[in-house]
TILUM-586697 format. One record per atom (N, C-alpha, C): residue in three letters; atom name; x negated, y, z. Coordinates in nm, 3 decimals. Each point is the difference from the previous one (the first is absolute). Layout:
<code: ala | site: CA | xx: X | yy: Y | zz: Z>
...
***
This chain:
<code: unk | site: N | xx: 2.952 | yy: 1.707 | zz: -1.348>
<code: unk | site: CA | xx: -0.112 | yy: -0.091 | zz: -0.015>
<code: unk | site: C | xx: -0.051 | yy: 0.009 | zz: -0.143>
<code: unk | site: N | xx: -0.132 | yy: 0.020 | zz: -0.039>
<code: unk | site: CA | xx: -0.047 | yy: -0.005 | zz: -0.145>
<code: unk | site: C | xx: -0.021 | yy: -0.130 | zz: -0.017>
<code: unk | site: N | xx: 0.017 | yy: 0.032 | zz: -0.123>
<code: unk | site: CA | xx: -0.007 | yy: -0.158 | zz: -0.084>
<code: unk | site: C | xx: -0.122 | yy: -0.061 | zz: -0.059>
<code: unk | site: N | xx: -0.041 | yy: -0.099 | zz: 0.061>
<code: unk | site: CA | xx: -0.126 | yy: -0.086 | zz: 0.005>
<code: unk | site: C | xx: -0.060 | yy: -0.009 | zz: -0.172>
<code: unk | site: N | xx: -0.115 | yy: 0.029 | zz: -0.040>
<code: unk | site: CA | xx: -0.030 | yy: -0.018 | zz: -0.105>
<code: unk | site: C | xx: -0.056 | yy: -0.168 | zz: 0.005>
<code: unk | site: N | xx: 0.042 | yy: -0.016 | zz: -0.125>
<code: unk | site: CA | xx: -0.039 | yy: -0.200 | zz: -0.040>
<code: unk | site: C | xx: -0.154 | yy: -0.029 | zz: 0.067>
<code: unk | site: N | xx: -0.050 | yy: -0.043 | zz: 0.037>
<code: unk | site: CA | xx: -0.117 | yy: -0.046 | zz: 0.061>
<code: unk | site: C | xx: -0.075 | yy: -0.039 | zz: -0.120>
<code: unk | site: N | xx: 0.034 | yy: -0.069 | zz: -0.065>
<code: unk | site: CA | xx: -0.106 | yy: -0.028 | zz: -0.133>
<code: unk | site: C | xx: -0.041 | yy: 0.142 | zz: -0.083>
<code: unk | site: N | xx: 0.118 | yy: 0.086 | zz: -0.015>
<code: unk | site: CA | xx: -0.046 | yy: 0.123 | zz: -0.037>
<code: unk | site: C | xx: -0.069 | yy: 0.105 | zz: 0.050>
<code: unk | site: N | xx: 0.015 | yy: 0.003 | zz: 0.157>
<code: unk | site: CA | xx: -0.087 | yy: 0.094 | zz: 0.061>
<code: unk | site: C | xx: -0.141 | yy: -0.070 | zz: 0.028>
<code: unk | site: N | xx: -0.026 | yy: -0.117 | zz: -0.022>
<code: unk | site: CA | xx: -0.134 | yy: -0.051 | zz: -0.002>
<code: unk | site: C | xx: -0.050 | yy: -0.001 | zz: -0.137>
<code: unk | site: N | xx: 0.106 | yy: 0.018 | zz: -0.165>
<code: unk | site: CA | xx: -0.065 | yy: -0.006 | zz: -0.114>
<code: unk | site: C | xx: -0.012 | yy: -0.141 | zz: -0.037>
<code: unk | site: N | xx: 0.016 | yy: -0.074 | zz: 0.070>
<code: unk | site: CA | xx: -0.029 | yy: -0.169 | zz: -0.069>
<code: unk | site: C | xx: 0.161 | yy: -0.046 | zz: -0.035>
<code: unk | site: N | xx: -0.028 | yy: -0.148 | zz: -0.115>
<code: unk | site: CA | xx: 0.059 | yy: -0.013 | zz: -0.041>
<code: unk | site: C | xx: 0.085 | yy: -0.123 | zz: 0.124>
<code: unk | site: N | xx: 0.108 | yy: -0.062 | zz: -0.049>
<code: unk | site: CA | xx: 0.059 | yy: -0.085 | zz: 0.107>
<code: unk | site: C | xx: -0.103 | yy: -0.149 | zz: 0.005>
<code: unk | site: N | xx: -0.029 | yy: -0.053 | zz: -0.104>
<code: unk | site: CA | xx: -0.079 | yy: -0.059 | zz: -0.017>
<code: unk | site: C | xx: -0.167 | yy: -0.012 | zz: 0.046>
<code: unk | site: N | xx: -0.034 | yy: 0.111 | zz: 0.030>
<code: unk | site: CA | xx: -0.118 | yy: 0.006 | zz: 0.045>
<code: unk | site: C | xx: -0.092 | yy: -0.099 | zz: 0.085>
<code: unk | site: N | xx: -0.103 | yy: 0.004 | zz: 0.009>
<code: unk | site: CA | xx: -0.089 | yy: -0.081 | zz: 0.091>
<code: unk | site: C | xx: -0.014 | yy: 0.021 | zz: 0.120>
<code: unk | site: N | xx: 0.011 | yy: -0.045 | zz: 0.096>
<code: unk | site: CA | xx: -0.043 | yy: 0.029 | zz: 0.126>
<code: unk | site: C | xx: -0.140 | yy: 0.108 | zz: 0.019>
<code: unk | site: N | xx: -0.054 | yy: -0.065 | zz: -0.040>
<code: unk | site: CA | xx: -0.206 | yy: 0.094 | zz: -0.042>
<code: unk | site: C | xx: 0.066 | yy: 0.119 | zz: -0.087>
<code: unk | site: N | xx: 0.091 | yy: 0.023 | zz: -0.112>
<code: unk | site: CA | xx: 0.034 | yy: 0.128 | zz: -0.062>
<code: unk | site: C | xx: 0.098 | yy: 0.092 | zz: 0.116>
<code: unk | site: N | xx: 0.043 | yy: -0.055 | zz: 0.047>
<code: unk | site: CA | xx: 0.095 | yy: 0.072 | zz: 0.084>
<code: unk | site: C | xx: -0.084 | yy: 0.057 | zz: 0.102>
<code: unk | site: N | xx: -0.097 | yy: -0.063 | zz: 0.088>
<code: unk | site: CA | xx: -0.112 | yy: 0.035 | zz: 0.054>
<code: unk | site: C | xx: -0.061 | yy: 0.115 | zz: -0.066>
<code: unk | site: N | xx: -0.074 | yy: -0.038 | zz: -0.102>
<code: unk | site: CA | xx: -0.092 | yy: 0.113 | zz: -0.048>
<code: unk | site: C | xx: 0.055 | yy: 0.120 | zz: -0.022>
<code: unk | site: N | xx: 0.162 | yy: -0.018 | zz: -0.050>
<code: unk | site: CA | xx: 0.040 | yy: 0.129 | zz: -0.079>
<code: unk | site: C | xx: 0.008 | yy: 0.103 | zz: 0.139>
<code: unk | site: N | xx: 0.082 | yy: -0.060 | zz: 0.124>
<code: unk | site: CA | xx: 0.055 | yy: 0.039 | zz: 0.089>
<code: unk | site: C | xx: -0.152 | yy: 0.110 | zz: 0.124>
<code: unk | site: N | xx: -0.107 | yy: -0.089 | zz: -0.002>
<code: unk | site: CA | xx: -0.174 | yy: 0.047 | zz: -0.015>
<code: unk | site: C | xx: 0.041 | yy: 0.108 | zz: -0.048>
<code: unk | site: N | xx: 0.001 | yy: -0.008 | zz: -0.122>
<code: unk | site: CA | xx: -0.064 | yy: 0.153 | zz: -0.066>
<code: unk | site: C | xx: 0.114 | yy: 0.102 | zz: 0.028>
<code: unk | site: N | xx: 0.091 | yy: -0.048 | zz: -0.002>
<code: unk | site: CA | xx: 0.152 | yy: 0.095 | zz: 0.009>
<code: unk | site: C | xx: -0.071 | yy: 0.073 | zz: 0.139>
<code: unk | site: N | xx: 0.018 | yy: -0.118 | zz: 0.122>
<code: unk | site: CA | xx: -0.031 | yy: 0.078 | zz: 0.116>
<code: unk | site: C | xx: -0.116 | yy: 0.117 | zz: 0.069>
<code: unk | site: N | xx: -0.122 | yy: -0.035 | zz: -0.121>
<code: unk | site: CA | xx: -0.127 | yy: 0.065 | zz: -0.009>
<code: unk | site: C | xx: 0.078 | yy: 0.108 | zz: -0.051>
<code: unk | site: N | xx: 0.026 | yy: 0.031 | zz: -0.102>
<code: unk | site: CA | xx: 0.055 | yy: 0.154 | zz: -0.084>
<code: unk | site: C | xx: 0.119 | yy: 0.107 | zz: 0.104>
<code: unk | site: N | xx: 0.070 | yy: -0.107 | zz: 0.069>
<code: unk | site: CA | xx: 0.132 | yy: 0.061 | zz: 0.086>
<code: unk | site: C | xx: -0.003 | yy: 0.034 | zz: 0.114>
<code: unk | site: N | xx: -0.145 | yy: -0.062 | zz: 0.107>
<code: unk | site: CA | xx: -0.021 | yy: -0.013 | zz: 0.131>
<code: unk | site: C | xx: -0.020 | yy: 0.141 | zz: 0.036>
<code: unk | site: N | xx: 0.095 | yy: 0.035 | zz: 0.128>
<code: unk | site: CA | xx: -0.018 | yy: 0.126 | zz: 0.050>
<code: unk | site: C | xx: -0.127 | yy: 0.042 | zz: 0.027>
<code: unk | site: N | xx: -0.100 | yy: -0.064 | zz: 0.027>
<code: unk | site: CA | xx: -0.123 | yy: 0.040 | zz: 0.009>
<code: unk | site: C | xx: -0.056 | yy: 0.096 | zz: -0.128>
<code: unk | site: N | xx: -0.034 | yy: -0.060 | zz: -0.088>
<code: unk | site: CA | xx: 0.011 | yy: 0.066 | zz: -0.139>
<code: unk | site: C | xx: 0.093 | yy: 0.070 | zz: -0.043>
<code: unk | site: N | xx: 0.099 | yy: 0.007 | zz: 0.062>
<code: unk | site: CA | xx: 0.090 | yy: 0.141 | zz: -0.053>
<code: unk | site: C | xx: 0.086 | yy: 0.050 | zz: 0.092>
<code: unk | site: N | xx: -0.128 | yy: 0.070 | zz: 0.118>
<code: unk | site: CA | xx: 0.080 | yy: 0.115 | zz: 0.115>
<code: unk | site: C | xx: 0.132 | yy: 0.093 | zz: -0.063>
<code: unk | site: N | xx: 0.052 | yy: -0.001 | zz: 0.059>
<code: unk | site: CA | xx: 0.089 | yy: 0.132 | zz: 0.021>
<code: unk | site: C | xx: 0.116 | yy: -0.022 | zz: -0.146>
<code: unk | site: N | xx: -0.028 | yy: -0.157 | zz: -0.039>
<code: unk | site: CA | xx: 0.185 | yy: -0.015 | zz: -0.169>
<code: unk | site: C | xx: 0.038 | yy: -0.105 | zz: 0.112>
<code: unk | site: N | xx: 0.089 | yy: 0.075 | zz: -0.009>
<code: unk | site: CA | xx: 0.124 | yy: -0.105 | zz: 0.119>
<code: unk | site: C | xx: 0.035 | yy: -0.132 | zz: -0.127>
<code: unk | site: N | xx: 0.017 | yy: 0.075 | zz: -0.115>
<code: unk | site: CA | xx: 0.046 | yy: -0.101 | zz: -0.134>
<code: unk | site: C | xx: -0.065 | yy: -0.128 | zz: 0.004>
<code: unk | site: N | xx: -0.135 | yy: 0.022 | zz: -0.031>
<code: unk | site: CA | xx: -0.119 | yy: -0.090 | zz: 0.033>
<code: unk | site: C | xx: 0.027 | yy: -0.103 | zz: 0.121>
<code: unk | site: N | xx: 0.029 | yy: 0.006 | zz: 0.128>
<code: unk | site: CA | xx: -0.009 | yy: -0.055 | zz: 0.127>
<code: unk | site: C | xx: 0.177 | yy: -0.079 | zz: -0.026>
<code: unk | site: N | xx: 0.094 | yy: 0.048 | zz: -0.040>
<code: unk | site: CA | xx: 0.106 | yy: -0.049 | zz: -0.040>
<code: unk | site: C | xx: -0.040 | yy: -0.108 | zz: -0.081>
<code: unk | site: N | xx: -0.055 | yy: 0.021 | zz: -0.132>
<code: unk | site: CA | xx: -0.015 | yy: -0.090 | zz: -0.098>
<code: unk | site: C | xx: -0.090 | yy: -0.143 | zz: 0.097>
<code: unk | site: N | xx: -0.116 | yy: 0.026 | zz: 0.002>
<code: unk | site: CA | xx: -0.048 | yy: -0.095 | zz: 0.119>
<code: unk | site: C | xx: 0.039 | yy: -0.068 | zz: 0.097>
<code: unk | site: N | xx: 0.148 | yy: 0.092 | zz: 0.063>
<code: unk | site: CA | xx: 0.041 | yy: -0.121 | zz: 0.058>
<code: unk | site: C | xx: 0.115 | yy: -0.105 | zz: -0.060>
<code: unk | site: N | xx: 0.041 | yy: 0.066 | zz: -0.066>
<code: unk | site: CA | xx: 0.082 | yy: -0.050 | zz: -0.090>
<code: unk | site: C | xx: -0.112 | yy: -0.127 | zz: -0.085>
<code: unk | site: N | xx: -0.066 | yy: 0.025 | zz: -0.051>
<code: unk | site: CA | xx: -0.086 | yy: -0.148 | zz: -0.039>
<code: unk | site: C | xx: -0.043 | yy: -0.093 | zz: 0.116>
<code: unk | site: N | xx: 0.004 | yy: 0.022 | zz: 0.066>
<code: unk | site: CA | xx: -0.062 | yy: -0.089 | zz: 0.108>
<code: unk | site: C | xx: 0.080 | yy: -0.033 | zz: 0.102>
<code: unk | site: N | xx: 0.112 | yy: 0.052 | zz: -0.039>
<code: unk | site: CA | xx: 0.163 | yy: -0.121 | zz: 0.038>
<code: unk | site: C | xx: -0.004 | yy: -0.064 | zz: -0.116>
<code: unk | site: N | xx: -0.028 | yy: -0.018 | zz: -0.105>
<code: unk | site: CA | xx: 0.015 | yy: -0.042 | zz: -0.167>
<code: unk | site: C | xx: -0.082 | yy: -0.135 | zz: 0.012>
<code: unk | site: N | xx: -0.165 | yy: 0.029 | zz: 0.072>
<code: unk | site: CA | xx: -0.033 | yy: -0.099 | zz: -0.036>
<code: unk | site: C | xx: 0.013 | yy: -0.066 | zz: 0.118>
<code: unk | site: N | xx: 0.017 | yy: 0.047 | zz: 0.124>
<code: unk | site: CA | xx: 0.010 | yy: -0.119 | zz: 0.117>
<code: unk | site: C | xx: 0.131 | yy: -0.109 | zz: -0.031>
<code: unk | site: N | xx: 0.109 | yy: 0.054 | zz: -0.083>
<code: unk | site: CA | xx: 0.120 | yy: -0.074 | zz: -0.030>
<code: unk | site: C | xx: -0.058 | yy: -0.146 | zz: -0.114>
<code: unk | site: N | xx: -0.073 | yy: 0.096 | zz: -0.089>
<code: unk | site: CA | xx: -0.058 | yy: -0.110 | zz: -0.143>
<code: unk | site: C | xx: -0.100 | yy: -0.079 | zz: 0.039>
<code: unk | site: N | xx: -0.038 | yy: 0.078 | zz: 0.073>
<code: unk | site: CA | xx: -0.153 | yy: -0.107 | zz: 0.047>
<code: unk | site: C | xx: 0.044 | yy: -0.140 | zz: 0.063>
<code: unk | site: N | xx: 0.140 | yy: 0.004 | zz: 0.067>
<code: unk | site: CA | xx: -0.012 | yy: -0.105 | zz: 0.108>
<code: unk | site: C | xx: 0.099 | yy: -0.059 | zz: -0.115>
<code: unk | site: N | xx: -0.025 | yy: -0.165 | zz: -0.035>
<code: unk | site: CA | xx: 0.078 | yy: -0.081 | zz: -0.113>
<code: unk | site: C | xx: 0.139 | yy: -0.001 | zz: 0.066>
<code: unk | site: N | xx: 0.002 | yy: -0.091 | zz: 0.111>
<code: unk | site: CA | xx: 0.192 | yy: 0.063 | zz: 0.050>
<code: unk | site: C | xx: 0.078 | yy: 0.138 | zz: -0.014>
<code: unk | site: N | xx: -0.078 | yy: 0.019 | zz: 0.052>
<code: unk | site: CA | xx: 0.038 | yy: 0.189 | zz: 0.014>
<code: unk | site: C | xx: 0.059 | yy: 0.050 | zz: -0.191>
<code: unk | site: N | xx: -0.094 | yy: -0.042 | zz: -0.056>
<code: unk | site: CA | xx: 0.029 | yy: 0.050 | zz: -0.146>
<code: unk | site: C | xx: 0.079 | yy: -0.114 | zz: -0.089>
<code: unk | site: N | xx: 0.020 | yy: -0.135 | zz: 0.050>
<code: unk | site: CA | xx: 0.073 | yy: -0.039 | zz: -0.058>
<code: unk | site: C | xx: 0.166 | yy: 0.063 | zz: 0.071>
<code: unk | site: N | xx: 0.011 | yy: 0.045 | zz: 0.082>
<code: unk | site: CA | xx: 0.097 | yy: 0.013 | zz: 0.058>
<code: unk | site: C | xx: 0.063 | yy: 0.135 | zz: -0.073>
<code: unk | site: N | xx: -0.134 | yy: 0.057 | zz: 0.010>
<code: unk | site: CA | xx: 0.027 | yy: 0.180 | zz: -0.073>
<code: unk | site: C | xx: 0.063 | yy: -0.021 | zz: -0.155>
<code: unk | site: N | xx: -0.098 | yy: -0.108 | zz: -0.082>
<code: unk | site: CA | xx: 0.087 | yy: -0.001 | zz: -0.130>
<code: unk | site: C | xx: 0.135 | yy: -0.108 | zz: 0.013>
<code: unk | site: N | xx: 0.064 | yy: -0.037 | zz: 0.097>
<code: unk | site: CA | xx: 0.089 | yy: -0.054 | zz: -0.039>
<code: unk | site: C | xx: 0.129 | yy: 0.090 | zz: 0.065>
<code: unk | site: N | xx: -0.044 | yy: 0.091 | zz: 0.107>
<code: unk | site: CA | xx: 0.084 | yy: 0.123 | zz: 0.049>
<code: unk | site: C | xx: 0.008 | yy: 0.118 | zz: 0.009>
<code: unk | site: N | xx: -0.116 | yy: 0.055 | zz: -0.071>
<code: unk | site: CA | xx: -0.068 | yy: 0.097 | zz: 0.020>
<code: unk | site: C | xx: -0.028 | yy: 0.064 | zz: 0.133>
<code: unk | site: N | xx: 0.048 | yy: 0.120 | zz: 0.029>
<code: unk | site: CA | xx: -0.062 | yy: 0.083 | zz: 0.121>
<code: unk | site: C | xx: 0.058 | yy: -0.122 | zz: 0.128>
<code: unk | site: N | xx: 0.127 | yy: -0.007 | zz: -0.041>
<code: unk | site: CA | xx: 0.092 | yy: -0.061 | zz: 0.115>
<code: unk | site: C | xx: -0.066 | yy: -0.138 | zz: 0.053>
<code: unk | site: N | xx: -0.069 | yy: -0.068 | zz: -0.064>
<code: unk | site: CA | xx: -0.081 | yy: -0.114 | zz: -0.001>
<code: unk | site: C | xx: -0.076 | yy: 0.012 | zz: 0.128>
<code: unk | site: N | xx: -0.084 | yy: 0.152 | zz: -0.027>
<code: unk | site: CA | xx: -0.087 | yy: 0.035 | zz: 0.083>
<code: unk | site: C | xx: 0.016 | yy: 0.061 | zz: 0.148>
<code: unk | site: N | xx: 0.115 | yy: 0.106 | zz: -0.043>
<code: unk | site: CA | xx: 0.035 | yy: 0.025 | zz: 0.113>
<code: unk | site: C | xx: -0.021 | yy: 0.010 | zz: 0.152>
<code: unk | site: N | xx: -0.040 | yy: -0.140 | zz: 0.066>
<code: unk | site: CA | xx: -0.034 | yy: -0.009 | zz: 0.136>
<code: unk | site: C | xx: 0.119 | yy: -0.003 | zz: 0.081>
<code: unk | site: N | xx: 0.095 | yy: -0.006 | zz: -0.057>
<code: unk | site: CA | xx: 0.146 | yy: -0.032 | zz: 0.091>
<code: unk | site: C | xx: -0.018 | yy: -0.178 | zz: 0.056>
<code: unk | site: N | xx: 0.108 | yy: 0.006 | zz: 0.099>
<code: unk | site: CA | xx: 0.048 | yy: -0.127 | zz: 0.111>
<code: unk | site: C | xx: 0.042 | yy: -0.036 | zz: -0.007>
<code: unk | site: N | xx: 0.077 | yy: -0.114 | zz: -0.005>
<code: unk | site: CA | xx: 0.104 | yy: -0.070 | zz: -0.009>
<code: unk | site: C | xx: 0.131 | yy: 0.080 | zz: 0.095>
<code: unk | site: N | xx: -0.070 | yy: 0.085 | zz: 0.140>
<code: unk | site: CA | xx: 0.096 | yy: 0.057 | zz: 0.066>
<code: unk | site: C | xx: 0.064 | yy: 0.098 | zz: -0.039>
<code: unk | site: N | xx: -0.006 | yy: 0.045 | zz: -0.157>
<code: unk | site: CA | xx: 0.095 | yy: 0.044 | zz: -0.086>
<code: unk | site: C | xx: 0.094 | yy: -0.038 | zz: -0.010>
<code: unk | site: N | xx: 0.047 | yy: -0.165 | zz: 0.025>
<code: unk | site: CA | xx: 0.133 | yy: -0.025 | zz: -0.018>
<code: unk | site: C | xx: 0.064 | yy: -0.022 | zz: 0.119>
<code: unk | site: N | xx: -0.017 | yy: 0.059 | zz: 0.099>
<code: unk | site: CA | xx: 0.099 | yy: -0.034 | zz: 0.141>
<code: unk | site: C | xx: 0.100 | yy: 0.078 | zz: -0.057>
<code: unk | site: N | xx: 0.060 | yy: 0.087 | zz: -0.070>
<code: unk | site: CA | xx: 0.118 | yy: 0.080 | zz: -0.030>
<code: unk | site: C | xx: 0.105 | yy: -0.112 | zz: -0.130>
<code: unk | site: N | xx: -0.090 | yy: -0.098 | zz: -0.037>
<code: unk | site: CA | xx: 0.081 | yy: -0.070 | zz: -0.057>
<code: unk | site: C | xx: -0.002 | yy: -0.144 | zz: 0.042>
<code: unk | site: N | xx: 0.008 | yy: -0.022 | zz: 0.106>
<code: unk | site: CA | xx: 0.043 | yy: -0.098 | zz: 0.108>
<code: unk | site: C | xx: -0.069 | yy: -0.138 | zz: 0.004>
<code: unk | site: N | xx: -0.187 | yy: 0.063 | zz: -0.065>
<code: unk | site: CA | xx: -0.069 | yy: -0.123 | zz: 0.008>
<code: unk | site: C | xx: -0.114 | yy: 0.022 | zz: 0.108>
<code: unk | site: N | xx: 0.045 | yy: 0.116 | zz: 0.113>
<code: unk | site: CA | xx: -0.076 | yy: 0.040 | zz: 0.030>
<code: unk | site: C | xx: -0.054 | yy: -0.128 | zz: 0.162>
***
């Protein structure tokens, strides 16, 4: 499994940021990266999606308070039916 780059860094904003900065930056990021504009760099279409898991996580205030207080694992998308193996299932 590769290892998730920080979400604040692959979008370029700081942790602090604005909702409207995180927006705009994430705009222009996706304008410059969108496979449309750059047929045939797999790099390009990677990077893009990789921001836009970045900002659907930051954008939503739960979602990103959750991310800075756990990072990836926060986000994750796991169940609680993770723990039937430890007998809370």
């Amino acid at each position: 499994m590769a290892i998730k780059r920080d979400y604040y860094e692959v979008l370029g904003v700081s942790r602090e940021c604005s909702p409207e900065e995180l927006k705009r930056t994430f705009r222009k990021l996706a304008m410059e990266l969108h496979p449309d504009r750059n047929p045939g760099n797999p790099e390009a279409e990677i990077r893009f999606k990789e921001a836009a898991e970045a900002y659907q996580v930051l954008s939503d205030a739960d979602r990103r308070r959750s991310y800075d207080m756990f990072g990836h694992a926060g986000v994750a998308g796991g169940s609680a039916d993770g723990f039937e193996g430890f007998g809370f299932g």
